[in-house]
N, C-alpha and C positions, 0 to 999 in steps of 0.2 A: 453418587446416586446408584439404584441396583441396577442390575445389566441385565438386560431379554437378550436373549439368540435369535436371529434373524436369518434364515433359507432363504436365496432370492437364486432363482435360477435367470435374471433376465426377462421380467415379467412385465415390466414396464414399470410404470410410476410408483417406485418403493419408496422414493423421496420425502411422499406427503407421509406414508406411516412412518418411519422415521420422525418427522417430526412432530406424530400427534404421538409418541410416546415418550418423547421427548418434554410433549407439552405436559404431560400427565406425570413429569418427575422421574422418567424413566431413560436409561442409554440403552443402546445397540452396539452390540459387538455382532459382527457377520459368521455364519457358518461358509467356511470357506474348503471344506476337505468333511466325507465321511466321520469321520475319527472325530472331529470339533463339536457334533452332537453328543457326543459321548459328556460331553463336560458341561455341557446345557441345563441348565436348572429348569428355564422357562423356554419353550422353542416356538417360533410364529413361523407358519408356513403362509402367505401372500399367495396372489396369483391374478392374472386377465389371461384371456384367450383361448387356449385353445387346450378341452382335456387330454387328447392322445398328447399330443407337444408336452405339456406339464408331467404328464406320467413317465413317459420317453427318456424327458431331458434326468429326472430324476435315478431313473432305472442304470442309465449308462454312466450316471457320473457314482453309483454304487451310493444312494442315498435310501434306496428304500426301507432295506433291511434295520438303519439307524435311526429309523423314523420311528418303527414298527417298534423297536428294543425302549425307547423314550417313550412313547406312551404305557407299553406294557409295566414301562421301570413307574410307572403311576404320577411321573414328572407333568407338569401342568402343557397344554398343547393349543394352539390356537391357531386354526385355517381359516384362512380369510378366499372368498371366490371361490377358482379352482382348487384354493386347499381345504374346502368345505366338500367339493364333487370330485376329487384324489380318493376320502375317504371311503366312498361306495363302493359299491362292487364293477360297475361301470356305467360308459355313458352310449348315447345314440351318436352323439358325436364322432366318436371312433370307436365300434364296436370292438373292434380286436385290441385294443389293449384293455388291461384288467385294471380297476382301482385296488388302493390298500382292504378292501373287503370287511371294513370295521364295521361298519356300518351296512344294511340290510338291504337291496333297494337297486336300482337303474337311474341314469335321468334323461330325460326325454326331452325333445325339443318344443315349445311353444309352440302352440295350434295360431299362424298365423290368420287364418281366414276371418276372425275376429276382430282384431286388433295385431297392431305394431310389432315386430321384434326386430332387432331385439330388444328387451324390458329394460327402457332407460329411463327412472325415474326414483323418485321417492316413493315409498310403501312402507307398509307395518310389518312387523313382526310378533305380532300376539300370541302370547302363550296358551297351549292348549290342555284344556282339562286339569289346569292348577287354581293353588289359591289365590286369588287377585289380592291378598292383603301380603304376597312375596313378589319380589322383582327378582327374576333369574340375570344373573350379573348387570343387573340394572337396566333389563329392557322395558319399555314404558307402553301398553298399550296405547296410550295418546301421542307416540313420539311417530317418528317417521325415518324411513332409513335408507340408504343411497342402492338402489342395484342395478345392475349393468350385465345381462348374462343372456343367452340365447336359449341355455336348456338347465333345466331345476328336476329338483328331484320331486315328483308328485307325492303329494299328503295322503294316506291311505289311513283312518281313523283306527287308531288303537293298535296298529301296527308293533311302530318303532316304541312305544312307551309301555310295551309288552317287553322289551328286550330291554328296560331299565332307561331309554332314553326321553330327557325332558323338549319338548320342542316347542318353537313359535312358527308359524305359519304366516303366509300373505297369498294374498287371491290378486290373480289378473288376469281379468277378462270372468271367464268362467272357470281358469285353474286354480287350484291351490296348490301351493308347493313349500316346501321348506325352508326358512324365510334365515333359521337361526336353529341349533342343535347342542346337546350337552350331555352328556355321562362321567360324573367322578371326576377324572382331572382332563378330560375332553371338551373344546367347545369351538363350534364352526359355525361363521356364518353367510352367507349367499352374499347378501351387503358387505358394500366398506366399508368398517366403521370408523377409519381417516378421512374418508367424505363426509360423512353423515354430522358434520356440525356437531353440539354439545351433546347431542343424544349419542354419538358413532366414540366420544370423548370417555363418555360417563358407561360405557361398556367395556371397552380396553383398561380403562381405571379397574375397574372392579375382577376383568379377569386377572390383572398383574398384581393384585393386592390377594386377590384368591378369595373375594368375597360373592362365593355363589349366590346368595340369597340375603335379600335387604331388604328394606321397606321401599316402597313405592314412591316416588313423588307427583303429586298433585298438577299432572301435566292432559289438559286437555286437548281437542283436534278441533280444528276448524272444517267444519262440514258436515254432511253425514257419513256415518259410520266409518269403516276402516278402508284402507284401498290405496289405489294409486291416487297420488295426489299432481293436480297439474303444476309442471313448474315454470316458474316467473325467473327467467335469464337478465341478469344485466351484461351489455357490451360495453365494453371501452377501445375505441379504435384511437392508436398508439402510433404518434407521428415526432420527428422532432420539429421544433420550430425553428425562426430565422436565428435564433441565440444559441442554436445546437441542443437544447432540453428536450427530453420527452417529454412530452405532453398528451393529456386525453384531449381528443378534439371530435368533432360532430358536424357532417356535413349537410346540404342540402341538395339533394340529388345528385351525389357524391360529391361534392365541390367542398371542401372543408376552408376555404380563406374567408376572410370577416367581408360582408358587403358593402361596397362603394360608396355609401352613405353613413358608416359606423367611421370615428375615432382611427379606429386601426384598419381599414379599409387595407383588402389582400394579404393581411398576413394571419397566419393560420390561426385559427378561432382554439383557442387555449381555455382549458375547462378545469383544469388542475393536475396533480400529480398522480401518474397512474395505482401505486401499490397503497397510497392513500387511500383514493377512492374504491380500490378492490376490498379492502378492508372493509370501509364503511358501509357498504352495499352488504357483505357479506354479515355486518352487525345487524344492520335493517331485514336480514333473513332471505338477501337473495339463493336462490337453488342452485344455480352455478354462475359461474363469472368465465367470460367471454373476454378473450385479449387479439384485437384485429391490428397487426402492423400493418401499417400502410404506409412506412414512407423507406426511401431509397438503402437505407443499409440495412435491407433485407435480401442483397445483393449477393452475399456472401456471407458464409458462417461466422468468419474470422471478425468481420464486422460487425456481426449479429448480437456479439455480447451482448450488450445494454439490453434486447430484450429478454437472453437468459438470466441475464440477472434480476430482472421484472419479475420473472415465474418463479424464483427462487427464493424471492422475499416476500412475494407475496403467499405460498405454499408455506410458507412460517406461518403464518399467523393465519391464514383463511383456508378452514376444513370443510371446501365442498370444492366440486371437480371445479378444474380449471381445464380451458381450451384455450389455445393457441396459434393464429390462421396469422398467413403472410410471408412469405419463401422458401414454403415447406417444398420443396422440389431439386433434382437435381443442379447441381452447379460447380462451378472451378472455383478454388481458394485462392488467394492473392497469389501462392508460392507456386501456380501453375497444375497442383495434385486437385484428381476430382474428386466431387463428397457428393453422394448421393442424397437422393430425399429420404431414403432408411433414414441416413447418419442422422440428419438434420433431424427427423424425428426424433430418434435417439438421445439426442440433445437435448433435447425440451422435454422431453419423458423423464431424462436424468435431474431435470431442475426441478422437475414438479409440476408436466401436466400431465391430463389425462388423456386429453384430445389433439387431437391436429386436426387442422381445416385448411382444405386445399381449395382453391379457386379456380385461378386462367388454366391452369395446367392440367384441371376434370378436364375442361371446355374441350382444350389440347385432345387429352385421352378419347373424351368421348367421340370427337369426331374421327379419330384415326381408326376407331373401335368400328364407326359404319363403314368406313371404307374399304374396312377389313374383314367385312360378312360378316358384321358382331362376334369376331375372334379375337380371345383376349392375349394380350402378350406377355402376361406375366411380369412383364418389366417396368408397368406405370407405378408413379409413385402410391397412387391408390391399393394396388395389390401387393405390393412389395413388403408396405406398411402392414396391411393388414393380415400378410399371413404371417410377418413378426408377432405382431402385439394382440391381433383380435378385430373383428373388423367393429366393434364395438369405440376404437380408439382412434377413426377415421370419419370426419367430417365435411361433407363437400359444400362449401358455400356459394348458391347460384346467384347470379346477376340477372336476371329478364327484365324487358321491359315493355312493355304492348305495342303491338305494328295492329293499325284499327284497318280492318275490310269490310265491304258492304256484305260479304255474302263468305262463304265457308269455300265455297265456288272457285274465288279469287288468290286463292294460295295452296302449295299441297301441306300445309304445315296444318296440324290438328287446331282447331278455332274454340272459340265457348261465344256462346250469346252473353252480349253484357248488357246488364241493366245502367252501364255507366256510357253512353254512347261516344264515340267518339269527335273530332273537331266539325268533323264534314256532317254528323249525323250515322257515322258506320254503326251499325250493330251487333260487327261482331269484330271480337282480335283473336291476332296470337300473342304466345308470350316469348321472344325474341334473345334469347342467352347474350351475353356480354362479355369479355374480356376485359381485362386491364382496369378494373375499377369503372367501368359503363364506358369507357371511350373506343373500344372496339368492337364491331356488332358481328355476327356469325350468323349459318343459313342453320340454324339447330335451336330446336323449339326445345321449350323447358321441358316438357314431355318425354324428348327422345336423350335429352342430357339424365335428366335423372334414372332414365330406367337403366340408360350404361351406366351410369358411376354404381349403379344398386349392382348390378352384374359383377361388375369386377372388385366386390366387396365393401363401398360405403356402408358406414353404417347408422347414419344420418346425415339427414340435408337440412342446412342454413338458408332458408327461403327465406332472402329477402327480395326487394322490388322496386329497382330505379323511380318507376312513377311515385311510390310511397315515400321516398327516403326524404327525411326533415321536412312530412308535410302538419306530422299529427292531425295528419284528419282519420287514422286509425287504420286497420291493417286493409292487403287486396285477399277480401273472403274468398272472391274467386278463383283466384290463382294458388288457393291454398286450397282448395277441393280439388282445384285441375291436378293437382300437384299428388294429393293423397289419395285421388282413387286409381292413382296407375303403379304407387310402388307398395312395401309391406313395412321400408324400415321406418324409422320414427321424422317428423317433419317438426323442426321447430317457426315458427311464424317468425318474420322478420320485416322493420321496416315500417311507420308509420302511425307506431304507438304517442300517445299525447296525454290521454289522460286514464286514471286504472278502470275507465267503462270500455275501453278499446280492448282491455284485456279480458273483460267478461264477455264480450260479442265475440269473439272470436274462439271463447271456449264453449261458447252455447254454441252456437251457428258454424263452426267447422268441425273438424276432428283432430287438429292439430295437436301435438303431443306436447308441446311446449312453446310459451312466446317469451319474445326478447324486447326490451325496452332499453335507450341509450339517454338522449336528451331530454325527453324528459324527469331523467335520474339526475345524470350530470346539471342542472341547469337549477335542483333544490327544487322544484316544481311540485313532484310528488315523489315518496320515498316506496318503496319495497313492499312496504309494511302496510303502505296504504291501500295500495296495489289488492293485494291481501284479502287485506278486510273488505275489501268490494267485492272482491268475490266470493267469499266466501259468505255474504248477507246473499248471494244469487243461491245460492247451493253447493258451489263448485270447494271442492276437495282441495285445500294449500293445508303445506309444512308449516307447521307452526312453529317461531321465533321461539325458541329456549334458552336460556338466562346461561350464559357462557360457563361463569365461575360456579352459582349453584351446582351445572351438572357435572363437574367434577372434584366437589369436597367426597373428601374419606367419608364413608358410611358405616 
């Protein structure tokens, strides 16, 4: 097969592009030394996190100047994230370091007062001021694309396309920024296009084949018009059973054994085979897939295999982000040596996810965080991680559950009037954080949990909701407003899903940036897709399912 060259300075999850180039017919040989660009026909520069870091890490290991000599040599070049915000001249991010200057322009950070950052979702990339009967390396005005970034380069009209450059665009909120870029044998783009499903597929095809300009295919959007689209997560929480298999299981208010009245009464409710079901979820056109370990040999790295090799097979075959929650934290390995929750990250970064999800261990941080006059220590696994990889690649999954009071009076923890009163008649609660899977309860309201883990760099929370868990009677809208009007990052809904109207009501009726649905997937009930098309008869903006093999034939 032909060979791309691959620059990976440590960026995190290079695993999935590897093997979406792979998919597309293609190998990877790694650029491991300046000098190796030199022999590079085709060169992919990758990247997440952080612009100064990525410029830096480049500059001292003497990669710049080889970068600079390969483009000019008219050799084909492809930045992917930060290797699309390299190219500029520089960022807000870290003013004092300079980009490679190729390109015209600053990028500037997301106006959060609007909306969420940072920009973690699906969006378009539409071409600007061309002919819609050409696809520039096969992007689709009706497709959808994966981006994860804090600061984008702003869309100045006629600008850059004065300086010979072709661009697509996407708008969030009220910005528009640079979605996707090209000139001659240059092309970057803000999105992954190892996430982004057949559409992220049928773009890397067409740059590695060098087919700038093709015919369109026949892809429409579900919704109106272009934009962020909300996404629909499937979970699979990953336990082994009494016969030592992983299995996906699903519980009821966290309790995952079969009830005293089923057949197999006590032994863990077995729903099938995890990389199976990541699969098929991701065929039914989920937006990303969610991997929660929950059972005891997440004790230890050494032990931990079987879940790295979950995210390794399953990053085969399914091209949308994958998360990863369950012993992502500090710990000793059998042999007595300790491994941090970095490494631990690191691990599952190297297999093939994009996220981690940290749990008891925020709870941990966040409380040691008030104790400490909200001074941060730098040493949580929450900041450690994220000034590695980005804090885009850190996930804090909350437990709350409602403690009901008559009066706001009766506790000093912040309250909400509920219209769902409590046993006694209370009218109002709080929402009461959790450890250990809901069996440990703490004096830290969901409130004051989330705005620490936002501080010491989360960059999204896993709202989910003891009271809701295996009720499907649909999500807690309340708790998901309490939740979004005190922080800026993104809040996925979690907990309580049953049928795909539970997913409309809570895209109409909160602001949630993304919901999660478990049992009613695993259980054949309702698929992804159905999910879908429910909302999107409401209005509401989803990724539309694209035909795997079609979007990647030769054009």
């Amino acid at each position: 097969m032909p060979v791309i060259h691959l620059l990976d300075y440590v960026a995190g999850n290079v695993r999935s592009l590897v093997n979406a180039i792979e998919k597309v017919g293609y190998t990877v040989e790694w650029i491991k030394t300046p000098t190796d660009i030199e022999k590079a026909q085709s060169l992919i520069l990758p990247g997440v996190g952080h612009f100064g870091h990525c410029l830096s890490q480049f500059d001292k290991g003497g990669y710049l100047d080889p970068i600079r000599k390969h483009i000019e040599a008219g050799k084909p070049f492809l930045g992917i994230c930060v290797g699309l915000q390299a190219l500029f001249e520089g960022s807000e991010e870290d003013p004092a370091i300079q980009g490679l200057s190729l390109i015209p322009g600053r990028l500037c950070r997301f106006d959060d007062r609007d909306k969420s950052v940072p920009h973690i979702g699906w969006n378009s990339a539409q071409l600007v001021g061309t002919d819609r009967d050409q696809s520039f390396y096969g992007l689709q005005d009706g497709s959808k694309y994966y981006y994860v970034h804090s600061y984008a380069a702003p869309y100045q009209d006629g600008s850059l396309e004065e300086a010979g450059w072709t661009v697509a665009t996407a708008r969030y909120g009220n910005e528009e920024f640079v979605g996707a870029i090209g000139r001659e044998n240059v092309l970057a783009t803000q999105f992954h296009p190892e996430k982004s499903g057949a559409a992220g597929l049928r773009l890397l095809k067409a740059f590695l084949q060098g087919h700038r300009w093709s015919a369109p295919l026949p892809i429409m959007s579900h919704g109106p018009g272009q934009g962020m689209t909300r996404r629909v997560i499937a979970c699979l929480d990953v336990r082994t059973n009494e016969r030592g298999d992983l299995v996906v299981t699903k519980g009821d208010q966290y309790d995952v054994r079969e009830r005293v009245e089923t057949e197999t009464a006590g032994l863990v409710r077995n729903l099938g085979k995890p990389v199976d079901m990541a699969r098929e979820y991701y065929e039914q056109g989920a937006d990303e897939i969610t991997f929660l370990n929950i059972t005891s040999f997440r004790n230890c790295p050494l032990v931990d295999l079987p879940m790295l090799e979950i995210i390794r097979r399953t990053a085969e075959t399914v091209f949308v982000p994958l998360t990863i929650g369950g012993g992502i934290r500090d710990t000793v390995d059998a042999d007595g040596s300790k491994v941090s929750a970095l490494d631990v990250a690191t691990m599952y970064f190297k297999s093939g996810a994009d996220k981690v999800s940290i749990g008891s261990d925020a709870v941990v941080a966040a409380l040691e965080y008030y104790q400490n006059g909200r001074l941060l220590s730098g040493q949580t696994a929450i900041e450690t991680i994220s000034a590695a990889y980005g804090i885009q690649a850190v996930v804090v999954s909350v437990d709350p559950r409602r403690v009901y009071v008559h009066s706001g009076e009766d506790t000093v923890h912040r309250t909400v009037q509920t219209s769902y009163p409590g046993p006694g008649g209370e009218a109002h609660c709080w929402y009461q954080c959790t450890m250990k899977g809901g069996r440990e309860a703490t004096d830290l309201d969901v409130q004051q949990l989330v705005e620490a883990v936002e501080a010491m760099g989360a960059g999204e929370i896993l709202l989910n909701c003891i009271d809701k868990d295996g009720s499907n009677s649909g999500f807690d809208l309340e708790l998901i407003q309490v939740v979004k009007s005190c922080i800026k990052i993104p809040v996925i809904a979690s907990s309580g899903a049953g049928i795909p109207n539970h997913f409309v009501e809570v895209f109409m009726k909160t602001t949630a940036d993304a919901a999660l649905g478990a049992g009613m997937f695993h259980r054949g009930e309702f698929t992804v897709n159905e999910v879908k098309r429910d909302m999107a008869r409401e209005g509401l903006q989803v990724r539309q399912l694209e035909d795997v093999v079609e979007a990647v034939v030769d054009t």
